[in-house]
ROMI-180664 format. One line per 8 residues: number of its first residue (from 1); for each residue y, x, z of N, C-alpha, C. Coordinates in steps of 0.001 Angstrom, whole numbers, always signed. Layout:
! residues N
NUM = Y:X:Z:Y:X:Z:Y:X:Z  ...
! end
This chain:
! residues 75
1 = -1163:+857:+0:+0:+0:+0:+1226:+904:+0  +2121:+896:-818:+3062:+1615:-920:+4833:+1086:-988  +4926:+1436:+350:+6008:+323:+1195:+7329:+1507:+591  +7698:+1910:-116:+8581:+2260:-641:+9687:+1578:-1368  +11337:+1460:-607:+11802:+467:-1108:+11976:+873:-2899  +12536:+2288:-3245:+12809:+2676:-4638:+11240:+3802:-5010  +9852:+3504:-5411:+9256:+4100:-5750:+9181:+5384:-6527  +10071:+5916:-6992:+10191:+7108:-8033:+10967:+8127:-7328
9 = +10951:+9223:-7848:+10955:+10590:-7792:+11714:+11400:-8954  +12403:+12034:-8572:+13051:+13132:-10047:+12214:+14329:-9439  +11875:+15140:-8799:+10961:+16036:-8516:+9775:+16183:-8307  +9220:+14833:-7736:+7233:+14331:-7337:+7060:+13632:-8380  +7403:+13744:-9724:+6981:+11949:-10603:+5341:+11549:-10815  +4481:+12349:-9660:+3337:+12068:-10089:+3204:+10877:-8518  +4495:+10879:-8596:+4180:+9616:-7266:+5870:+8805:-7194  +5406:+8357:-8935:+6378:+7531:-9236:+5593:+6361:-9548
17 = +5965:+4918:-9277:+5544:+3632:-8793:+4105:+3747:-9870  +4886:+4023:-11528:+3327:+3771:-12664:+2214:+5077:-12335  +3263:+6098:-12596:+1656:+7190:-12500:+1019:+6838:-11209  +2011:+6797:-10293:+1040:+7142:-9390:-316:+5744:-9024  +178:+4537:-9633:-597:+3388:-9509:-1679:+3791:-10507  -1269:+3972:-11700:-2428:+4850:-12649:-3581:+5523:-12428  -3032:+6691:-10967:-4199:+7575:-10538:-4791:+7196:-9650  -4321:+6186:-8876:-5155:+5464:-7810:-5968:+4868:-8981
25 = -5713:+3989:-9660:-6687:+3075:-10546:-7738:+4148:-10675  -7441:+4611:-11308:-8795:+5790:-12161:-9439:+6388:-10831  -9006:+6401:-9424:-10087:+6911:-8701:-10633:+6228:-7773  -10129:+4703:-8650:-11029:+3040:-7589:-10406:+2838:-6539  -9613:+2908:-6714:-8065:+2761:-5179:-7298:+1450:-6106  -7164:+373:-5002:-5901:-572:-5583:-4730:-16:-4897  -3605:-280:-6202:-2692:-119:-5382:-1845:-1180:-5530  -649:-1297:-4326:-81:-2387:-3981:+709:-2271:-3582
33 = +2142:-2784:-4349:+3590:-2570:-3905:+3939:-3470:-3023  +4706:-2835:-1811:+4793:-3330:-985:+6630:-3348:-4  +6727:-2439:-901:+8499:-2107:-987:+9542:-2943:-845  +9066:-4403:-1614:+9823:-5158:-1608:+10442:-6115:-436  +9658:-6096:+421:+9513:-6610:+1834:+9004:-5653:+3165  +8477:-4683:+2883:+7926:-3766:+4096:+8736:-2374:+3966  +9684:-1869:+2857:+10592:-1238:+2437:+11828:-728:+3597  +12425:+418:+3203:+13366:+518:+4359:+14751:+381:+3728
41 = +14989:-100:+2955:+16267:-877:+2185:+15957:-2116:+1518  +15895:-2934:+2598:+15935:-4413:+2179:+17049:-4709:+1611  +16799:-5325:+554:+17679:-6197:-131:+18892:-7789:+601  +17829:-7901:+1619:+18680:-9168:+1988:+19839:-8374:+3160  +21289:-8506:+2410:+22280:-8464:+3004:+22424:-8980:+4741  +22286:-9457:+5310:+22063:-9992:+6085:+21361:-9034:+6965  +20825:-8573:+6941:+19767:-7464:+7367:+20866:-5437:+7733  +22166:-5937:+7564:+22761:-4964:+7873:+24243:-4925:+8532
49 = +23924:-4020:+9298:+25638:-4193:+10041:+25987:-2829:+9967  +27543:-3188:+9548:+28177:-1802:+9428:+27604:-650:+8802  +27135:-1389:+7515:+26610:-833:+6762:+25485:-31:+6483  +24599:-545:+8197:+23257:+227:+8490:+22028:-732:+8798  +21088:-284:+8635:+19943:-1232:+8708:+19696:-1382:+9698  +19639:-3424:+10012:+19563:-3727:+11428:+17649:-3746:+11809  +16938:-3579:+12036:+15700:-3262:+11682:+15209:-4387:+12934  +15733:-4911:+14132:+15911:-5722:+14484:+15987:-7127:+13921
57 = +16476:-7654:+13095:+17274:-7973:+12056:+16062:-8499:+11027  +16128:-6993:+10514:+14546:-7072:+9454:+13416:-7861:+10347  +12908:-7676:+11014:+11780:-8113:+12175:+11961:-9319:+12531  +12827:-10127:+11967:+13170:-11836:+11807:+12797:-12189:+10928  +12930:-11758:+9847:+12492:-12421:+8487:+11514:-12880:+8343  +11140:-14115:+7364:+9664:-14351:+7610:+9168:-13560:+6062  +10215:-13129:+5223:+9509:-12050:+4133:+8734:-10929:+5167  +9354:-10185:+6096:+9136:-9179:+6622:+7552:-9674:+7516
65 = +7531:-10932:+7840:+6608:-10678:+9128:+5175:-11250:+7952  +5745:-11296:+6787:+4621:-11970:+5923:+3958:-10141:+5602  +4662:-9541:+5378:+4618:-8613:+4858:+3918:-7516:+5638  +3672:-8381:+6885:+2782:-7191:+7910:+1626:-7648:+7892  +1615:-8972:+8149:+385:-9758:+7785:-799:-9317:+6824  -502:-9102:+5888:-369:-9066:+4581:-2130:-7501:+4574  -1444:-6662:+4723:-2939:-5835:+5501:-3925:-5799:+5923  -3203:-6866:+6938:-4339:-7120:+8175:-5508:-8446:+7323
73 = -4379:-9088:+6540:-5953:-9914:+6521:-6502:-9843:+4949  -6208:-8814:+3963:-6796:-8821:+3036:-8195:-8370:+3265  -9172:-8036:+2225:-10296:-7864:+2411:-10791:-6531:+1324
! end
């Protein structure tokens, strides 16, 4: 699961969002973006004061608490 809010790299690009989903594939690994909600630059405005991440804040959301879930009960 790859909780990365911006997946890519200008120096690692072999662990940029496609390759690196690519090489998991080919060695029977799913992979699964998870950035969008478990990420450390959430998108929802709301989620920041003074221009810093309320992480508090984040830990309300029900994107966020779906998003922990989310692990625990796949199979």
């Amino acid at each position: 699961m790859d909780v990365r809010s911006s997946p890519y790299s200008q120096y690692a690009t072999q662990f940029n969002r496609d390759t690196f989903a690519q090489l998991l594939e080919e060695s029977g690994i799913e992979y699964v973006f998870a950035g969008s909600y478990l990420g450390g630059r959430p998108k929802d405005p709301t989620c920041y004061k003074d221009d810093k991440i309320d992480y508090k804040e984040v830990a309300k959301r029900q994107w966020y608490k779906k998003g922990i879930e989310r692990p625990l009960t796949q199979k």
